[in-house]
TIBA-421180 format. One line per 4 residues: their letters; for each residue x, y, z negated of N, C-alpha, C. Coordinates in steps of 0.001 Angstrom, whole numbers. Example, Ala and Ser with C-alpha at 12.3 -4.5 7.8 and 13.67 -1.06 7.14 Angstrom:
<recs>
AS) 13190/-5690/-7800/12300/-4500/-7800/13200/-3300/-7800 ~ 12850/-2250/-7080/13670/-1060/-7140/12900/30/-7870 $
</recs>
This chain:
<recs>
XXXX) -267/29574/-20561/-1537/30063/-20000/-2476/28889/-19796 ~ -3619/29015/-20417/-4738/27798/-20277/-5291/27890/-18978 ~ -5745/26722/-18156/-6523/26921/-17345/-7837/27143/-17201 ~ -8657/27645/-16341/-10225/28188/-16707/-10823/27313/-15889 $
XXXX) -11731/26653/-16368/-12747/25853/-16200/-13902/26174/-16464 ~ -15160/25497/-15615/-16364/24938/-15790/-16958/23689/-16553 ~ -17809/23578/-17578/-18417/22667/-17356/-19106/22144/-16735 ~ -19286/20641/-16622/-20396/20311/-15784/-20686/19124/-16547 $
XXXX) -22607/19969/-16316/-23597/19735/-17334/-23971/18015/-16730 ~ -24365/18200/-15393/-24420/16627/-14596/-23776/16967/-13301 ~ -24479/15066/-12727/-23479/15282/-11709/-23838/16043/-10332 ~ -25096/16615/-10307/-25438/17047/-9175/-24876/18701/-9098 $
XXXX) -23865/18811/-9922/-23769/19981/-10161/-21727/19773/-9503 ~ -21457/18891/-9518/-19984/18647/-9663/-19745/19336/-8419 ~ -19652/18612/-7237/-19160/18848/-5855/-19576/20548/-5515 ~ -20360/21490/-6611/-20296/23156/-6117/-19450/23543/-6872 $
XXXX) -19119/22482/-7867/-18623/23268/-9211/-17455/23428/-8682 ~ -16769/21851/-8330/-15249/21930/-7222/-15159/23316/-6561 ~ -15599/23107/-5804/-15417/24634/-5056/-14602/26086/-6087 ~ -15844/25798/-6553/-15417/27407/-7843/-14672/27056/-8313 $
XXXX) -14604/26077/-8963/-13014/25810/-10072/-11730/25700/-9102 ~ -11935/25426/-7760/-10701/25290/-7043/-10048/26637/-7073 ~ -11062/27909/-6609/-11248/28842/-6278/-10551/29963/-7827 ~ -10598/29296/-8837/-10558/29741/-9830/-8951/29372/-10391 $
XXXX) -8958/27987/-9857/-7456/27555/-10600/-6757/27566/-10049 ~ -6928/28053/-8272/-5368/27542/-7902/-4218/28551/-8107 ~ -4324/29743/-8242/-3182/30647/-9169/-2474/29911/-10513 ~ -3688/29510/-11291/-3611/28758/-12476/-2283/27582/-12360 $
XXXX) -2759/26789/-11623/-2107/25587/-11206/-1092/26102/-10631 ~ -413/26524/-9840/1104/26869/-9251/1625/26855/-10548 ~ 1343/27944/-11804/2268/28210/-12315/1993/27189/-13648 ~ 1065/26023/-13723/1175/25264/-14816/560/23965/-13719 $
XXXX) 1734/23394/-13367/1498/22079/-12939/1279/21056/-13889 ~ -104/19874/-13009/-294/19233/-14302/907/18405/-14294 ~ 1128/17426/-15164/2511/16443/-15252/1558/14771/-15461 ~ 2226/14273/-15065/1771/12759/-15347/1715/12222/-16620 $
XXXX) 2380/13106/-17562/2138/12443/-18872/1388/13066/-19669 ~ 860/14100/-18949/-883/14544/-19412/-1690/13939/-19376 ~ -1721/13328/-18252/-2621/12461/-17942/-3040/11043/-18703 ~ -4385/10811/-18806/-4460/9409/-20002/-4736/8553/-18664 $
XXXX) -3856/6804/-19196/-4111/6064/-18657/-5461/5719/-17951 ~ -6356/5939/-18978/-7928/5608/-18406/-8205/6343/-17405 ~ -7595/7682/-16661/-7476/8251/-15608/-6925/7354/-14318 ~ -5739/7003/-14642/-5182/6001/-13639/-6198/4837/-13153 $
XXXX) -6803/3531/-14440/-7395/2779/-14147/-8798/3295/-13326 ~ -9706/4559/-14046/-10484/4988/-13022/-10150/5034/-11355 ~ -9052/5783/-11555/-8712/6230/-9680/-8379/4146/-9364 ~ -8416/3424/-10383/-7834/2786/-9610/-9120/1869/-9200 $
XXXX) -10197/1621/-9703/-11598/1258/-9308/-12183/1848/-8379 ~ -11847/3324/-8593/-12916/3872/-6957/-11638/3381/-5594 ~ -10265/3239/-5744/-9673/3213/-4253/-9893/1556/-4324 ~ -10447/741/-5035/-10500/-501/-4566/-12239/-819/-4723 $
XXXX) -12994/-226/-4528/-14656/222/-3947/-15750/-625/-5339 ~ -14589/76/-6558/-15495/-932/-7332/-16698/428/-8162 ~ -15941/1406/-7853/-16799/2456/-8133/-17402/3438/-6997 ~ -18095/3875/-6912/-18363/4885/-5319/-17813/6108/-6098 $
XXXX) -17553/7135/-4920/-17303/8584/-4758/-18146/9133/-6108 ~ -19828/9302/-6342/-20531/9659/-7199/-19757/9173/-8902 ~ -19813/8451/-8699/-19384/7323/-9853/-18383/8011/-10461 ~ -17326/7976/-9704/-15883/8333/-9803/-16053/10005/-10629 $
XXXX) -16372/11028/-9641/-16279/12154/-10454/-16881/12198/-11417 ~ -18275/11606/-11717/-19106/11264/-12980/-18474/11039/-13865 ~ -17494/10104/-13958/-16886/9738/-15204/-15155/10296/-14822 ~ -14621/10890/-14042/-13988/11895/-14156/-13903/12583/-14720 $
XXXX) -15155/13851/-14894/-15647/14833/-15696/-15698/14419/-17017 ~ -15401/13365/-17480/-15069/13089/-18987/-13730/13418/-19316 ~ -12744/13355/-18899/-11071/14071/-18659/-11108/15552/-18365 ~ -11501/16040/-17889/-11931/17444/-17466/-12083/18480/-18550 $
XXXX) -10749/18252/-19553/-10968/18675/-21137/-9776/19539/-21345 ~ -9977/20509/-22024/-8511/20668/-22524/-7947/21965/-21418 ~ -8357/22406/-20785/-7752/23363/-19546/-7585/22888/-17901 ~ -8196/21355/-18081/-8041/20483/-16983/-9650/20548/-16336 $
XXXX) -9534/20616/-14839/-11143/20565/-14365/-11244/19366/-13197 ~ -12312/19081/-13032/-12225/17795/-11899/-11877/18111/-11138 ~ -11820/19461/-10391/-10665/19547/-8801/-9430/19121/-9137 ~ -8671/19929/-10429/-7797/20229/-10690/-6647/18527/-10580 $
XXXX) -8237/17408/-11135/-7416/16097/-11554/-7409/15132/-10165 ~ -8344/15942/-9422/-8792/15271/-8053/-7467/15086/-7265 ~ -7471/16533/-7393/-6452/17151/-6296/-4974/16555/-7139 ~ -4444/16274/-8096/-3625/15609/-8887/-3124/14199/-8407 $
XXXX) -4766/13576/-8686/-4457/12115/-8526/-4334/11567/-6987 ~ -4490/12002/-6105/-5236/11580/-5147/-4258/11916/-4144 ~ -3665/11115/-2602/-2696/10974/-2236/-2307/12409/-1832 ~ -603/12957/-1390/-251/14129/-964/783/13318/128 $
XXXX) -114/13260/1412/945/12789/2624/1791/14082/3023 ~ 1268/15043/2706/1977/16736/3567/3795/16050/2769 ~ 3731/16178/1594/5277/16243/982/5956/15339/1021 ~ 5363/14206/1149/5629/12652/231/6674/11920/1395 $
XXXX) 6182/12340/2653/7034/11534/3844/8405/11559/3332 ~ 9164/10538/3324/10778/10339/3667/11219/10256/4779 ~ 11049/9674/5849/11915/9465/6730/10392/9607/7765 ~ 10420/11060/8400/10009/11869/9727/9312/11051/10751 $
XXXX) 8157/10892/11361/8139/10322/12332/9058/10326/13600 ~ 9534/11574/14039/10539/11899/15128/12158/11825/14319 ~ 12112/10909/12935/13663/10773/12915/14439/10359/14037 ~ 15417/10903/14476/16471/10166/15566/17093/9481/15973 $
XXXX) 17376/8716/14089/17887/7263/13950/17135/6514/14533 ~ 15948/6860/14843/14812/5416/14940/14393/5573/16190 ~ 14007/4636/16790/12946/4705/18373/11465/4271/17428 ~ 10491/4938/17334/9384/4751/16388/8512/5220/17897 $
XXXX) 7369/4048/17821/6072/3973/19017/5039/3504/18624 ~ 3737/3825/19503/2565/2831/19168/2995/2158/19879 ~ 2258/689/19718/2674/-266/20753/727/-993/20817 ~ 228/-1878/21550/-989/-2313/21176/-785/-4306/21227 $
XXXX) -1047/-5179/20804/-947/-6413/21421/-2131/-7269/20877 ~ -2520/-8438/21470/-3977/-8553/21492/-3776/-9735/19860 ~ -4845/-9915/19620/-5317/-10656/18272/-6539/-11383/18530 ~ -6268/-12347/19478/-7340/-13054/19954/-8110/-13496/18746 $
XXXX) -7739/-14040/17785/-8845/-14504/16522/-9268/-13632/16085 ~ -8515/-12013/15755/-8945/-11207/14929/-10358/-10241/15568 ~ -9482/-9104/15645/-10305/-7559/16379/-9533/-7651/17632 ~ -9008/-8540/18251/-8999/-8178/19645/-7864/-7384/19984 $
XXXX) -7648/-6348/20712/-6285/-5582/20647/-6160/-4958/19326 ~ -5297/-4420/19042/-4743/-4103/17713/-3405/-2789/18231 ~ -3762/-1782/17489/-2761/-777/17328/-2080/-951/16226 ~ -406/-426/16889/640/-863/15763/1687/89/16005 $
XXXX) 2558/445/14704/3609/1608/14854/4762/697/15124 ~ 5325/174/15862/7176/-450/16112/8238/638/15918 ~ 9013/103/14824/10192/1006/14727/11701/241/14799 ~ 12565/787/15125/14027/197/15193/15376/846/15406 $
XXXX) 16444/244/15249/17437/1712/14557/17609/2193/16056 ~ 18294/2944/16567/18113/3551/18139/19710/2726/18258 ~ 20829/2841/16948/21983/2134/17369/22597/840/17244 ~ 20971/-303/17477/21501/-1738/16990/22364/-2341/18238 $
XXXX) 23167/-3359/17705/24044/-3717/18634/23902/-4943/19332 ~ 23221/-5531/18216/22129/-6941/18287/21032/-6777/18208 ~ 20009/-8214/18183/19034/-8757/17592/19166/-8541/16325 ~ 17513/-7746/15593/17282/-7623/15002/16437/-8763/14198 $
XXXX) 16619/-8726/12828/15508/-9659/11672/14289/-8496/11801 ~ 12694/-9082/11666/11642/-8660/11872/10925/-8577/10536 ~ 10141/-7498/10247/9256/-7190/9227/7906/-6757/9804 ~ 7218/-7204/9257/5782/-6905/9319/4927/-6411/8137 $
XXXX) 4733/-4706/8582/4384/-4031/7146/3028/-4230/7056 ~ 2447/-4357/6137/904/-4690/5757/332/-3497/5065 ~ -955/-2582/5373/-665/-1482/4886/-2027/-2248/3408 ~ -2634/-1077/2577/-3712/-1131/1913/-4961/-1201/2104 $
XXXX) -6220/-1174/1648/-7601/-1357/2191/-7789/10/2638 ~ -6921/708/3618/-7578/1863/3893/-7496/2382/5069 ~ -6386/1398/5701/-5799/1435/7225/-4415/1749/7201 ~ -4066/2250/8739/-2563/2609/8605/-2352/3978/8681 $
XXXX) -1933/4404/7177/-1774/5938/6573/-566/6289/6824 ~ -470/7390/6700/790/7666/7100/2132/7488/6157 ~ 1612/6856/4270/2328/6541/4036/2922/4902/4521 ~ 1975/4336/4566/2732/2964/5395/3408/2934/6582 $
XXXX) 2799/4044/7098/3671/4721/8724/5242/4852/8265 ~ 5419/5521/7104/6621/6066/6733/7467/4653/5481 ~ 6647/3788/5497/7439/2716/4444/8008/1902/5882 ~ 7074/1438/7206/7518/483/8013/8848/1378/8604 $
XXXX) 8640/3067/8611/10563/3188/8964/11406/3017/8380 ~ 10994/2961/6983/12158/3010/6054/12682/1383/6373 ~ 11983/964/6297/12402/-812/6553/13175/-999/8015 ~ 12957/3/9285/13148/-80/10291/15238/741/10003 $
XXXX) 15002/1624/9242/16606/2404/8997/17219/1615/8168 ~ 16796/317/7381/17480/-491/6644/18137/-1018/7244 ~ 18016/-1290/8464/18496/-2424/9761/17488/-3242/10381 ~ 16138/-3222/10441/15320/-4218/11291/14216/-3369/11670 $
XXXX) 13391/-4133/12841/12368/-3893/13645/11070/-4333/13222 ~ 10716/-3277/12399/9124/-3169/11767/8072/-3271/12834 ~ 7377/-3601/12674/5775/-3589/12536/4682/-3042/11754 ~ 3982/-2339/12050/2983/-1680/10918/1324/-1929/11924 $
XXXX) 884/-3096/11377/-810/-2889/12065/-1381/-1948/11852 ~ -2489/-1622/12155/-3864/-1059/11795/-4909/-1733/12259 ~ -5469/-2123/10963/-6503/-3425/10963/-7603/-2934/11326 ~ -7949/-1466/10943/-8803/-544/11550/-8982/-156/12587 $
XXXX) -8301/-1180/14273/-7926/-686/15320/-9702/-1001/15790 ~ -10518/-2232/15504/-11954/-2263/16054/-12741/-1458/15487 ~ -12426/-724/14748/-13680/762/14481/-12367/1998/14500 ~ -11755/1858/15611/-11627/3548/15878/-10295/3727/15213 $
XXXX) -9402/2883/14523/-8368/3329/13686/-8232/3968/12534 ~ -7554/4138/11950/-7253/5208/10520/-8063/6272/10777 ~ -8557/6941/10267/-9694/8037/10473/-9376/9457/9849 ~ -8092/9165/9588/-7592/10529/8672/-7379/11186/7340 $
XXXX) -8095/9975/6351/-8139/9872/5459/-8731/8807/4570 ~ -8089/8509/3731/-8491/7283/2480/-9452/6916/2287 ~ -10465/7516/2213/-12000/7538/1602/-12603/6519/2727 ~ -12946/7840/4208/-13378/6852/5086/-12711/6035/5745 $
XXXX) -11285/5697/5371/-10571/4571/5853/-11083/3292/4820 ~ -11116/3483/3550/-11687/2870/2884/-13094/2245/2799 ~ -14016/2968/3483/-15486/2710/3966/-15352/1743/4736 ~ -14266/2174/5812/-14304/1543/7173/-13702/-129/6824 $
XXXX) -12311/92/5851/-12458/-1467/6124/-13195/-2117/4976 ~ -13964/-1432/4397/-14734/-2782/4035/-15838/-3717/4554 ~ -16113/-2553/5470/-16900/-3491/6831/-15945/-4516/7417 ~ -14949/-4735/7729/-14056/-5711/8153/-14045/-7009/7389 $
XXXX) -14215/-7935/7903/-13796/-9492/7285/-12100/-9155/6968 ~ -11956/-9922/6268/-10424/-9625/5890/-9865/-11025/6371 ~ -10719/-12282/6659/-9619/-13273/6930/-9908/-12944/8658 ~ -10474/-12048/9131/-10222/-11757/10802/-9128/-10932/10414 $
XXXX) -8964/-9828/9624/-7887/-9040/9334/-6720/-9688/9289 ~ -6454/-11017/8293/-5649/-12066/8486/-4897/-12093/9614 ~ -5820/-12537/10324/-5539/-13184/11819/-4759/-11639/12998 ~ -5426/-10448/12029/-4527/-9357/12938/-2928/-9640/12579 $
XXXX) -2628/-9650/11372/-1402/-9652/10719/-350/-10882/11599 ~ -1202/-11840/11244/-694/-13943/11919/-52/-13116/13667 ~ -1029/-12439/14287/-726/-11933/15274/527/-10962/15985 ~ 820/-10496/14784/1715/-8881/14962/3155/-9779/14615 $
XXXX) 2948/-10936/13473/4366/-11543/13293/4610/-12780/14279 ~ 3540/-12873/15346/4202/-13582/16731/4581/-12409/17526 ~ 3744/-11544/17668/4564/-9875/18972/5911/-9958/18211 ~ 6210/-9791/16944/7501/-9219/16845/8598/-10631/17105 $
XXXX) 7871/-11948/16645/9282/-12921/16907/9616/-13042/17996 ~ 8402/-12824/19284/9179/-13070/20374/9072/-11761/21465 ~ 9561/-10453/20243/10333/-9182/20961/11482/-9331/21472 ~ 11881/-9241/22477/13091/-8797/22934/14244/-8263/22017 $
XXXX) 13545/-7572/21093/14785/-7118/20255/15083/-7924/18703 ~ 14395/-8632/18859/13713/-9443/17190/14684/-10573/17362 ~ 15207/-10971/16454/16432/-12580/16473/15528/-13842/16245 ~ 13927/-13374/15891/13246/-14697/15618/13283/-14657/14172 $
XXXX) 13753/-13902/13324/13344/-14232/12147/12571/-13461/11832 ~ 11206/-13507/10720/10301/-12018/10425/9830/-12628/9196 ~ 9935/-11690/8187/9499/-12016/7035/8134/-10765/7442 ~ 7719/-10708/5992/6403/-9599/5380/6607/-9289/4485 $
XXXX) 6157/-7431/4214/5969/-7160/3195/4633/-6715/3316 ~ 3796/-6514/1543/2781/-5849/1702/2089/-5506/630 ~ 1062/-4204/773/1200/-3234/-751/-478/-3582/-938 ~ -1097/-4315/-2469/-2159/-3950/-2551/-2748/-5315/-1511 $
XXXX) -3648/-4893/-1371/-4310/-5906/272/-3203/-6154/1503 ~ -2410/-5518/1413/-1443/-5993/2026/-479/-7012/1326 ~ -896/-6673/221/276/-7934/-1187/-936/-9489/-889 ~ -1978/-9296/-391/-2348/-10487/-94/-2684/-11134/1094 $
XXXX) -2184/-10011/1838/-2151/-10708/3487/-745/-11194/3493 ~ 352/-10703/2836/1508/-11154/2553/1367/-12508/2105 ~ 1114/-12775/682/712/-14141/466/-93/-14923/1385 ~ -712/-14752/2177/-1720/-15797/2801/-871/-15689/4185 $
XXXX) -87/-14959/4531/908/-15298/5857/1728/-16343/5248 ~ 2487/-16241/4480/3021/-17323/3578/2335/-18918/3621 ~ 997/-18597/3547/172/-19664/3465/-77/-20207/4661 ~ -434/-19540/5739/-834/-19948/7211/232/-19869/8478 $
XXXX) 1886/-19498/8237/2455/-19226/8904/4264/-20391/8496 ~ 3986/-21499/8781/5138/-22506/8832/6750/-21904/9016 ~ 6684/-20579/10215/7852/-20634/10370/7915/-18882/9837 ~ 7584/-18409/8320/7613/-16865/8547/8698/-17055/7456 $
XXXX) 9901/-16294/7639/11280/-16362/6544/11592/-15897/4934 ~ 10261/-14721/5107/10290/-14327/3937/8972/-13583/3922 ~ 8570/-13886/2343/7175/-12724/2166/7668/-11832/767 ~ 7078/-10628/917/7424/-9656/-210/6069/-8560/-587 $
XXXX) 5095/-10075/-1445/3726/-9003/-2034/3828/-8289/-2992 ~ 3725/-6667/-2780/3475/-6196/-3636/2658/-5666/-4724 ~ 1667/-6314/-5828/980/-6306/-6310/-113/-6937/-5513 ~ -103/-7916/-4871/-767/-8832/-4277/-1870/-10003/-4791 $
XXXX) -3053/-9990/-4762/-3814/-11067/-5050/-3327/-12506/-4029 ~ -3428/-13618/-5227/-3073/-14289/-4781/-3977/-15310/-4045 ~ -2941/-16382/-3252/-3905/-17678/-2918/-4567/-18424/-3672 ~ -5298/-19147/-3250/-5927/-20046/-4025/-4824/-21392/-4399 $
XXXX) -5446/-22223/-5577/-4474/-22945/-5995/-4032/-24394/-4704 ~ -5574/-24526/-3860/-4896/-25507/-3342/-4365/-25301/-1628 ~ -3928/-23594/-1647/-3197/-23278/-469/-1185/-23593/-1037 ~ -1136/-23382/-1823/-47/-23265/-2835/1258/-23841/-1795 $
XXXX) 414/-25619/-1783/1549/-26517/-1315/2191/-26175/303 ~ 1118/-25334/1225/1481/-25021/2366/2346/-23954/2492 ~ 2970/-23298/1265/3724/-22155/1710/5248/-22884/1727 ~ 5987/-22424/3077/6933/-22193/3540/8171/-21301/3402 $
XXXX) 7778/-20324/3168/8430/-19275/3103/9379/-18802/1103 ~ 10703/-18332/1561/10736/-17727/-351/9921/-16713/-205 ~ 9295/-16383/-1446/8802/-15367/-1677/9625/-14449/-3064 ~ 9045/-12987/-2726/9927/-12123/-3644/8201/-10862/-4157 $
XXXX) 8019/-11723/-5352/6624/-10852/-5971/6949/-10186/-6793 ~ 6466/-9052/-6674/6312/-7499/-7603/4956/-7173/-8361 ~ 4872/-6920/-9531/4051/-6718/-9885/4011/-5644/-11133 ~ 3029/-4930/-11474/3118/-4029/-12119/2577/-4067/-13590 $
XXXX) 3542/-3606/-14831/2882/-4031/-15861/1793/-3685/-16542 ~ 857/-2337/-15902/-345/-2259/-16499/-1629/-2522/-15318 ~ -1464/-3177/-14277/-1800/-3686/-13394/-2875/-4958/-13987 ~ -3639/-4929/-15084/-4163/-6183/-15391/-4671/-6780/-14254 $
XXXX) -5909/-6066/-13243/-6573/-6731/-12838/-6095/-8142/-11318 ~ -4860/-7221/-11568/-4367/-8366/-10398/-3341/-9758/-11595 ~ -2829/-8728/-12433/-1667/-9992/-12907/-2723/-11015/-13386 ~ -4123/-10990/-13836/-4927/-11778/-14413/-4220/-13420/-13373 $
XXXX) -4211/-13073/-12161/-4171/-14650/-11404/-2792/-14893/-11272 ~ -1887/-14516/-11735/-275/-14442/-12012/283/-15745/-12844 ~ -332/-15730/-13239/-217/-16689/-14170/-171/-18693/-13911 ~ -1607/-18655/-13474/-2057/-19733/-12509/-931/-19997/-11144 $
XXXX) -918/-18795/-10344/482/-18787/-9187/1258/-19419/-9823 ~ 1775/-18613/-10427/3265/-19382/-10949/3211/-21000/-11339 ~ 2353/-21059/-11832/2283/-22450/-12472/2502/-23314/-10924 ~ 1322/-23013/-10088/1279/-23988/-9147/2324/-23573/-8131 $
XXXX) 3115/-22596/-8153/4661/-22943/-7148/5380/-23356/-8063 ~ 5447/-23699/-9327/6452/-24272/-9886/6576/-25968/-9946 ~ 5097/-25967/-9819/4241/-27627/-9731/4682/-27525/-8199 ~ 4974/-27055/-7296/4874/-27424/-5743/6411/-27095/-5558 $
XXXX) 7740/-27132/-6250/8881/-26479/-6106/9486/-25769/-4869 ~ 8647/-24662/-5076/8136/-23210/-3896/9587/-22526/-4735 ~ 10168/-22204/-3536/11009/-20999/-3467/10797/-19579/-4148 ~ 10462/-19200/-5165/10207/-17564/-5621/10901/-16927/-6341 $
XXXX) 11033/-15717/-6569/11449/-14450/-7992/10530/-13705/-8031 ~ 10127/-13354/-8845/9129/-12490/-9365/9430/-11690/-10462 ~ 8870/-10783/-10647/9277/-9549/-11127/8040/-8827/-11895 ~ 8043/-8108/-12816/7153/-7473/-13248/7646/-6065/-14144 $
XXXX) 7192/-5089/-13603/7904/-3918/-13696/6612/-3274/-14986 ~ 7406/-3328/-15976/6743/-2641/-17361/6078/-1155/-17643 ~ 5135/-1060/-17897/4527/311/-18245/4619/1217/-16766 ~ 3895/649/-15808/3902/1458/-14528/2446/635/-13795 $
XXXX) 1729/1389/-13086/646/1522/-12442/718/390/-11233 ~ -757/83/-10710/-555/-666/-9448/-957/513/-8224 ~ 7/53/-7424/577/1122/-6655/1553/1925/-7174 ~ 2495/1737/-7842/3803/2237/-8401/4784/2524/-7214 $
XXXX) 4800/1500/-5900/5648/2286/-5191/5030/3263/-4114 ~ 4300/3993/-4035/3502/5099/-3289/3776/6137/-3893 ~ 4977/6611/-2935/5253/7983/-3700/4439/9117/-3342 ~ 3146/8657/-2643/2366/10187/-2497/1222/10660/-3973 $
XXXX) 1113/9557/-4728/181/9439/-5606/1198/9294/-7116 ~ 477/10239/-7710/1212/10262/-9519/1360/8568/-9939 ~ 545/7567/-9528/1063/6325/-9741/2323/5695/-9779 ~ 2790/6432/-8709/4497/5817/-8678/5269/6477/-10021 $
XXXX) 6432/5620/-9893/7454/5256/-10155/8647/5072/-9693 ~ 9251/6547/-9655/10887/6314/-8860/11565/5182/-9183 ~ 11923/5121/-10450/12621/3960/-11224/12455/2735/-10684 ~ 10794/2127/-10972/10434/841/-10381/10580/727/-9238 $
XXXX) 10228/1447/-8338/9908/1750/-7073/11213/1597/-6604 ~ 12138/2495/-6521/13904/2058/-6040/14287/1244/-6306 ~ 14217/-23/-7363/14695/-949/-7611/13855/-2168/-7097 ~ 12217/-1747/-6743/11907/-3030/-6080/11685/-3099/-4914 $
XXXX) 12291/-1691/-4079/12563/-1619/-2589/13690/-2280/-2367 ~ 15170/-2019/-3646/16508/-2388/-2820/16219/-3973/-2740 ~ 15431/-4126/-3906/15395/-5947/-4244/14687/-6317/-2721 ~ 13844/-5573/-2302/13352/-5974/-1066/14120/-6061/221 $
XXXX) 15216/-5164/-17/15722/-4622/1087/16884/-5685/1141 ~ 17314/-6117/-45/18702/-7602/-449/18021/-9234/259 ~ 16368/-8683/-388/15762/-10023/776/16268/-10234/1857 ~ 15398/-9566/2516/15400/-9349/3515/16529/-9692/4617 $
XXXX) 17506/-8863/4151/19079/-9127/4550/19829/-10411/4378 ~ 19496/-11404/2945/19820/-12715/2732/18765/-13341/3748 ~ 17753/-13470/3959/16630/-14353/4702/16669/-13650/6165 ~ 16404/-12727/7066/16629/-12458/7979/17710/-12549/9442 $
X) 18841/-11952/8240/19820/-12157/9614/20800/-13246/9257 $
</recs>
């Protein structure tokens, strides 16, 4: 069964057209889900310019509506590409294994107090090794809500900021979480992160060791904790822009980098990195996971990748466990 669509002639016509075509396909859609390998790459790289603000909202469906072919309509690819927190959670906010809280602690350089999710197993027997989750340019979503437990049921006591705590927090969604931090300086953002991995070393429940992980803009607050933080044990950027060449020599820490193989626009500075931790004999492994998207491990978005994604969590999770405790 084909799906029924609209054209759309321009773009001032798109956002009514949504409506009707939603209105039109969603019978359609239950019983012919789209699949990811319908989808053309140049779809992916689009979504992947508007969530990093290189295209606006207008922009985006504009040249959306060029895919919008074939039985496919721009709700249809909207609603496709674009995150699904309702299903995607793994591990529950009220899991039982976990004591999961806000907690707030101040960031004198940054934004000042700072809201943060702390999680930890409910049956540790010791001191825990510390992680500090770094979320994306969009705040703290509820999928990073749900990656800092998973790290917390591995065996340690997460951290998850929200850098978005001086305008109001996560706002409920991507878009205007995305608005919101780009008003933010990101090296005050920095300084939220530098902050959250002193609350956790000297938690009560923390052994003093705390590495980082972090996805996206968090893959480069990861690297630059690395850079500005002497005593942090481990960093783990994921698809992370990197430092500059002459921060290189100040990193401390091993690092464990992920990166994705159709990911050009970040691996472009991959290259240069490597060179200069190899020139500075820096501790690393790095990794580059073939024919998969940046943002491959976000399982709320068709980007992921079970495959990659499970294998560069356990690799994270083997860190962690060698460098931590």
């Amino acid at each position: 069964m084909c799906l029924s669509y609209f054209a759309v002639e321009n773009i001032e016509e798109v956002e009514s057209v949504e409506l009707l075509n939603f209105k039109i396909n969603t019978h359609a859609l239950m019983m012919n889900k789209i699949r990811k390998e319908d989808i053309k790459q140049e779809v992916f790289d689009l979504y992947d310019d508007y969530a990093h603000n290189r295209v606006d909202r207008r922009e985006f469906m504009q040249k959306l509506s060029t895919y919008a072919v074939g039985g496919l309509t721009v709700t249809s690819l909207m609603s496709f590409i674009m995150p699904n927190y309702t299903d995607a959670i793994q591990i529950k906010a009220d899991d039982p294994r976990l004591d999961s809280k806000y907690v707030r602690y101040q960031s004198e350089k940054g934004g000042g107090t700072i809201k943060a999710l702390l999680s930890e197993p409910v049956n540790a027997k010791e001191k825990l090794g510390g992680i500090v989750v770094v979320h994306e340019n969009r705040g703290l979503n509820p999928h990073i809500e749900d990656v800092a437990r998973r790290a917390a049921l591995a065996g340690f006591i997460s951290i998850a900021p929200d850098a978005l705590t001086p305008l109001g927090g996560y706002p409920g969604n991507d878009d205007q979480g995305r608005e919101m931090q780009s008003k933010l300086d990101r090296n005050k953002m920095l300084e939220d992160f530098i902050a959250a991995f002193n609350y956790l070393k000297n938690h009560k429940d923390c052994n003093g060791k705390v590495g980082v992980v972090g996805f996206c803009f968090g893959g480069w607050i990861a690297n630059m904790m690395a850079v500005r933080i002497p005593e942090l044990a481990a960093a783990v950027p994921f698809y992370g822009g990197q430092p500059e060449k002459e921060d290189v020599p100040k990193i401390k820490a091993p690092l464990l980098l992920h990166y994705a193989g159709l990911d050009t626009r970040v691996n472009e500075g991959w290259p240069a990195y490597e060179a200069a931790l190899k020139e500075n004999g820096k501790q690393y492994a790095a990794y580059v996971y073939p024919n998969v998207n940046h943002g491959f491990n976000n399982d709320t978005t068709p980007r992921y990748d079970k495959a990659a994604a499970d294998l560069a969590w356990k690799r994270t999770i083997d860190f962690f466990n060698e460098k931590l405790k």
